[in-house]
C-alpha positions in Angstrom: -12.2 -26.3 11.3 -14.5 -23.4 10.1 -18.0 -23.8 10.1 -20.2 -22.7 6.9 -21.4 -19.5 8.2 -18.4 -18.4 9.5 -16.3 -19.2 6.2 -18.9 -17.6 4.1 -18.8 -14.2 6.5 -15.1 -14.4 6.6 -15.1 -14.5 2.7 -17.9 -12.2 1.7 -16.8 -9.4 4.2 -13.1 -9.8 3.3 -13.7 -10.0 -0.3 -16.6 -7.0 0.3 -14.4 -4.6 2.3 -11.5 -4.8 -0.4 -14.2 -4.3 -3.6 -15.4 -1.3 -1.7 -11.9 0.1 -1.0 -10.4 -0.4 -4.3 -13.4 1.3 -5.8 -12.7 4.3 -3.9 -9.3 4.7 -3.9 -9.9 3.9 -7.8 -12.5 7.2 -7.9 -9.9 9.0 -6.2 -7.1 8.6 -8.9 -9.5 8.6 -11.6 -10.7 12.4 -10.5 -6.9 13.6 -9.6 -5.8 11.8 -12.9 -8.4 13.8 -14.7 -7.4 16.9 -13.7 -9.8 17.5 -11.1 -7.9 18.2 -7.6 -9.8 19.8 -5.9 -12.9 17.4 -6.5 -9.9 14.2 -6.0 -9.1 15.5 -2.8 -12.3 16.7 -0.9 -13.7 13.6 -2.1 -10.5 11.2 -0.6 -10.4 13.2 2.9 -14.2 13.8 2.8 -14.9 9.9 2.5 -11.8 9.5 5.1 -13.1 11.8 7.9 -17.0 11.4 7.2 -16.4 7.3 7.9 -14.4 8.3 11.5 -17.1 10.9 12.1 -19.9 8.1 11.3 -17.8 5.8 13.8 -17.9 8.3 16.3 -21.2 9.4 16.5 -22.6 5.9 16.3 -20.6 5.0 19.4 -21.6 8.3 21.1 -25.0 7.5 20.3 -24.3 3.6 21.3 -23.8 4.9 24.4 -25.8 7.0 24.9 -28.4 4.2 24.4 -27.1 1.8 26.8 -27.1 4.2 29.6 -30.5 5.3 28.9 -31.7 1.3 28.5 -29.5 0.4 32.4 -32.5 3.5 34.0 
């Protein structure tokens, strides 16, 4: 049903996106666990907002690309 490729990206990024989240949220509690609020917090909202700024600005910029490659 699934080729190779596909069933290997489907795997890695699946298995990929839910190490990387679990690591963070795990940094998260460790630093509120430990005492340290403030740090728990600015680093959870921090990491939060910074990705949907990334996203954002790559899009803008995205954009801003393709209209400048239609000229």
């Amino acid at each position: 049903f699934l080729t190779q490729e596909l069933r290997n990206l489907l795997t890695i990024g699946l298995v990929g996106s839910l190490a990387t989240f679990s690591i963070f949220t795990r940094e998260s509690v460790v630093l509120l666990r430990g005492g340290h609020f403030v740090t728990g917090i600015l680093y959870f909202f921090g990491s939060g907002f910074g990705g949907l700024l990334a996203v954002a600005l790559g899009l803008f910029l995205g954009d801003i690309a393709l209209k400048m490659m239609r000229y």
